[in-house]
C-alpha positions as semicolon CSV with decimal commas, in nm:
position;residue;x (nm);y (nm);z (nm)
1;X;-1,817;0,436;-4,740
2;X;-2,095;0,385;-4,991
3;X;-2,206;0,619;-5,310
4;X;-2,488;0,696;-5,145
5;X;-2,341;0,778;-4,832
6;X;-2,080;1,015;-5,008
7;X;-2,359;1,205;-5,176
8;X;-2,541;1,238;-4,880
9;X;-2,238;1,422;-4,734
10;X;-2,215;1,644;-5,077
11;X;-2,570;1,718;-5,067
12;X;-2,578;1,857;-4,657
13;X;-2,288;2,091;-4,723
14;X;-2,376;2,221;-5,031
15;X;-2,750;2,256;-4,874
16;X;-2,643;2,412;-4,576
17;X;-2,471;2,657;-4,823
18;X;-2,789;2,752;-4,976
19;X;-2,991;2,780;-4,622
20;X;-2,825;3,016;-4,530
21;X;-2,762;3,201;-4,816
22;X;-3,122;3,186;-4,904
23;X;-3,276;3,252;-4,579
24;X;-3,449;2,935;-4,513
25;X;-3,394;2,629;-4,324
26;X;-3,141;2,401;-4,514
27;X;-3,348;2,131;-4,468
28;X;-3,638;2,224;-4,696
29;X;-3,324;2,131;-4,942
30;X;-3,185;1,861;-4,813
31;X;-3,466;1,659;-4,714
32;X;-3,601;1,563;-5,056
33;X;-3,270;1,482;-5,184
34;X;-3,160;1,267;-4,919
35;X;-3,494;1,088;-4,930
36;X;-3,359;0,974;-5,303
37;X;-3,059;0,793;-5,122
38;X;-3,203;0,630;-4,786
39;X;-3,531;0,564;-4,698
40;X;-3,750;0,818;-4,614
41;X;-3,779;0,768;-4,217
42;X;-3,365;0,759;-4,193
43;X;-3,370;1,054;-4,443
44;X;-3,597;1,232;-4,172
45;X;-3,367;1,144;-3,877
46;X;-3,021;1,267;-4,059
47;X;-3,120;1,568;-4,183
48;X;-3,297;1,661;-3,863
49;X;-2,971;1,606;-3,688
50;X;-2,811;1,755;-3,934
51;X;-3,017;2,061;-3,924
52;X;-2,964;2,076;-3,543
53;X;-2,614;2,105;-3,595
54;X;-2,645;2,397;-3,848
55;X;-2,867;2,594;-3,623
56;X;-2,533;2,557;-3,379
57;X;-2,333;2,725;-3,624
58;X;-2,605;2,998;-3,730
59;X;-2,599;3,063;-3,360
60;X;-2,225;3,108;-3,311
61;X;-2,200;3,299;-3,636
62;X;-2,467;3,519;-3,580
63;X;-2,487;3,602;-3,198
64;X;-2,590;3,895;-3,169
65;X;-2,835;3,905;-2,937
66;X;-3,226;3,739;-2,911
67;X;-3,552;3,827;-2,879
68;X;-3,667;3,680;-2,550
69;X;-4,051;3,717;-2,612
70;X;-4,068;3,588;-2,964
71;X;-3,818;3,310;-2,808
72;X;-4,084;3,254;-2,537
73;X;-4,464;3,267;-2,688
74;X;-4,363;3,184;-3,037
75;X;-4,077;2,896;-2,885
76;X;-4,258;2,726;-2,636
77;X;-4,555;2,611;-2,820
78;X;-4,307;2,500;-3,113
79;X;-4,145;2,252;-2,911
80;X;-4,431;2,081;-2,746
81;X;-4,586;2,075;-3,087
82;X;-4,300;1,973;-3,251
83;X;-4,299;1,626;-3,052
84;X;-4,644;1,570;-3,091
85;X;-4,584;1,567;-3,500
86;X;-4,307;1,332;-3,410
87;X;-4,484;1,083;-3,205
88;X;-4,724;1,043;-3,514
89;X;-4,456;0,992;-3,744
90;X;-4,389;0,605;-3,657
91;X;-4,754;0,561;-3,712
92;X;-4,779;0,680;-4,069
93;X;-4,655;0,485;-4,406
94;X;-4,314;0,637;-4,591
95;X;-4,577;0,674;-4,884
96;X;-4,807;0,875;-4,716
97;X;-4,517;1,116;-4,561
98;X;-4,350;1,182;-4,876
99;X;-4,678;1,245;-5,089
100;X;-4,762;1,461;-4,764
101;X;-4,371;1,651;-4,794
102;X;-4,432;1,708;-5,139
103;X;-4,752;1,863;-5,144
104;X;-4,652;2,074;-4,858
105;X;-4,300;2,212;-5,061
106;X;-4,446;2,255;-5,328
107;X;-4,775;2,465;-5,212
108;X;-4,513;2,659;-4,973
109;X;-4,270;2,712;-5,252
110;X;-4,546;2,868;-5,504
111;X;-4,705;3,101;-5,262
112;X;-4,355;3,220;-5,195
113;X;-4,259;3,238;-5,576
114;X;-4,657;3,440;-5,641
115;X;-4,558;3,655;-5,320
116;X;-4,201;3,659;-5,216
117;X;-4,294;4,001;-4,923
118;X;-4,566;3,777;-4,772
119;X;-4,576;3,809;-4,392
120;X;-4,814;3,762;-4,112
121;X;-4,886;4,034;-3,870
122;X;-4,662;4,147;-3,573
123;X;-4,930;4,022;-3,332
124;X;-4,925;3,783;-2,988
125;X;-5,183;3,535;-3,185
126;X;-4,959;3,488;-3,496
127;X;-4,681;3,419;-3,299
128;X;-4,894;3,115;-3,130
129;X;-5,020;2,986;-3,444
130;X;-4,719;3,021;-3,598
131;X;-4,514;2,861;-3,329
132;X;-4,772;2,589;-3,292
133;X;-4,801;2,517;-3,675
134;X;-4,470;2,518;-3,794
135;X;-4,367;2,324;-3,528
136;X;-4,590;2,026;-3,571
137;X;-4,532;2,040;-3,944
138;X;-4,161;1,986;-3,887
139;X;-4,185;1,752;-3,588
140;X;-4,439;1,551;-3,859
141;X;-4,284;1,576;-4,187
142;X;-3,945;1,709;-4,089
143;X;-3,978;2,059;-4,260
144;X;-4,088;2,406;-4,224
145;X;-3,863;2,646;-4,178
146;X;-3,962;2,865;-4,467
147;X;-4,331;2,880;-4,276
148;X;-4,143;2,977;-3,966
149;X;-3,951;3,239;-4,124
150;X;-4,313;3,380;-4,275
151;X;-4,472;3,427;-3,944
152;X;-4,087;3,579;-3,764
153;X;-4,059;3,827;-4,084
154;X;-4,333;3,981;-4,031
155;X;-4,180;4,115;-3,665
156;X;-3,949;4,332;-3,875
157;X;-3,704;4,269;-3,624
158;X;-3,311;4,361;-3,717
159;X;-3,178;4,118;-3,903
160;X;-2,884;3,976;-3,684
161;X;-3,173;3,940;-3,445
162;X;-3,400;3,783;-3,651
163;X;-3,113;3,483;-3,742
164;X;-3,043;3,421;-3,403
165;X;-3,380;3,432;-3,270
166;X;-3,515;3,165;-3,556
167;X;-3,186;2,958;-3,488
168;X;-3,282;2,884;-3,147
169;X;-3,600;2,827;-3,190
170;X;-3,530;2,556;-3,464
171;X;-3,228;2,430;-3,260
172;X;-3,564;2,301;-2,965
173;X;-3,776;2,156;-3,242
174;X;-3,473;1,962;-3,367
175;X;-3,361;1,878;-2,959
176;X;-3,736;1,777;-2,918
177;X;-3,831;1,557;-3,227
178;X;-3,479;1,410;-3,269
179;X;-3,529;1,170;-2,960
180;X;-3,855;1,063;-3,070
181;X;-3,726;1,003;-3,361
182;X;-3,452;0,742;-3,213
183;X;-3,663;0,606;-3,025
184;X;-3,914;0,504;-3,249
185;X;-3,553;0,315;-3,440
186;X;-3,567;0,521;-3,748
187;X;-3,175;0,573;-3,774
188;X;-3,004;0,240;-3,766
189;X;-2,619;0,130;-3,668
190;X;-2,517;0,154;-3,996
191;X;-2,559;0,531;-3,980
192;X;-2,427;0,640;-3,657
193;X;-2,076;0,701;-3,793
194;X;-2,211;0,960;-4,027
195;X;-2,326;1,170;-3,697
196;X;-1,936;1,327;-3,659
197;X;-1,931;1,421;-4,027
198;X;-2,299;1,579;-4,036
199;X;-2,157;1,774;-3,732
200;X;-1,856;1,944;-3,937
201;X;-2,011;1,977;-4,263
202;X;-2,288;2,155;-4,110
203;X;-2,054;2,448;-3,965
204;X;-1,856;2,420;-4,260
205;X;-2,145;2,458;-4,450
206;X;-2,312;2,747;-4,235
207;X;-1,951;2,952;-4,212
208;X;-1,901;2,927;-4,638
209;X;-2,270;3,007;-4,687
210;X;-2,226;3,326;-4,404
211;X;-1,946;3,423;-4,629
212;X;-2,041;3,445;-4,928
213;X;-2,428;3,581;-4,888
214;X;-2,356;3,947;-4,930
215;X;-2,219;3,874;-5,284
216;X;-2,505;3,739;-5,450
217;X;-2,879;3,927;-5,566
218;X;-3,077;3,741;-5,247
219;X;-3,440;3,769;-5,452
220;X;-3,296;3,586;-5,791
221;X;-3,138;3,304;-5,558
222;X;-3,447;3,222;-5,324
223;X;-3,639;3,227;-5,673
224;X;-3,397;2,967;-5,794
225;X;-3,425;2,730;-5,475
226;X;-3,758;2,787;-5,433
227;X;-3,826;2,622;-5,848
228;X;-3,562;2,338;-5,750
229;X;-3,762;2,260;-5,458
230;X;-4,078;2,238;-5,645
231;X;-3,963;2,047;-5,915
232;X;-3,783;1,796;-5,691
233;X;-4,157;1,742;-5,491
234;X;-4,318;1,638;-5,813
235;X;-4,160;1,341;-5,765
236;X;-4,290;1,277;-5,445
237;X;-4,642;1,374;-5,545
238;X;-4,613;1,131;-5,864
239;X;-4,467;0,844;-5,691
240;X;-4,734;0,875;-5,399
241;X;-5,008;0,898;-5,591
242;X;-4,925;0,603;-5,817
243;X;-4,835;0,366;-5,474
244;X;-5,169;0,524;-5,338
245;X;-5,366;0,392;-5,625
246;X;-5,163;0,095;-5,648
């Protein structure tokens, strides 16, 4: 087993930590990391599998019941949308989806830090643009749970509720993209043996991070993750600009 392969490991559980400590998909974290290790198309495969495999553990952890009609209108619409982004991805330079990632973070990240409360309104429409948006934007560039979770706060639904509801809804977009994704040969042999391991550090991950969430100030931490996040899309904004003009 390579460095890079090691770290890659590392880097999932400890992200899967923060997810769900901080309330966000783990693979707003992960994915910009792991793009520093592997290129960015096999980067996008891994962690989506990965992240399908956490939302299996958020769901066993935290089944408490769903909420069938945010499941349905604000679902649906995610997953067909979700493989649309997907389909595009094989048609688009690494360049151009990493400057696009890191713009995206990092806009998402600041509008979060300015207004951490921000929600959209408990309505039938925002659940169809939000299912629709968020899940192209993760079927294209392999991230968006933080928008997601901005359109499903604003339900005010319990909390237990809320978990599972978002879990399964990020479990389709993963079950929908991944295929495209392995069909369009982004995740080579060399790779496949990591699939087991992604599988248990995921839970593992998921289980420490459901452990230990009550015990830390939740504002101060998503404040932290969200200013790691930002600074680590610089880089992708600096290094697609300068291949852009190059």
């Amino acid at each position: 087993m390579e460095l890079a392969d090691i770290l890659l490991i590392v880097i999932g559980f400890f992200s899967e930590v923060v997810g769900t400590m901080a309330g966000f998909g783990s693979s707003t974290i992960y994915l910009p990391l792991a793009s520093y290790l592997v290129d960015f198309k096999t980067a996008l495969v891994l962690v989506a599998i990965f992240h399908l495999f956490g939302n299996v553990g958020r769901i066993a952890f935290f089944r408490h019941g769903l909420d069938r009609k945010v499941l349905l209108v604000f679902g649906l619409l995610s997953f067909a949308l979700s493989l649309l982004g997907a389909t595009l991805v094989g048609d688009l330079s690494q360049t151009f989806l990493k400057l696009l990632l890191g713009i995206f973070l990092i806009s998402l990240s600041a509008v979060f830090l300015v207004r951490p409360k921000i929600a959209f309104p408990a309505s039938t429409k925002s659940l169809v643009i939000g299912g629709g948006v968020s899940g192209f934007i993760v079927g294209l560039i392999g991230t968006g749970g933080a928008l997601r979770a901005t359109f499903l706060t604003g339900l005010k639904i319990e909390k237990e509720k809320y978990i599972a509801t978002a879990a399964v809804i990020a479990l389709g977009t993963d079950a929908t993209r991944i295929p495209s994704y392995i069909a369009s040969g982004f995740l080579t042999e060399q790779y496949y043996y990591l699939i087991p391991v992604l599988f248990a550090i995921a839970l593992g991950g998921s289980y420490v991070g459901r452990r230990i969430v009550g015990r830390i100030d939740q504002a101060k931490f998503r404040k932290m993750v969200l200013i790691a996040i930002i600074l680590a899309s610089i880089k992708f904004i600096v290094d697609g600009a300068v291949a852009i003009q190059l």
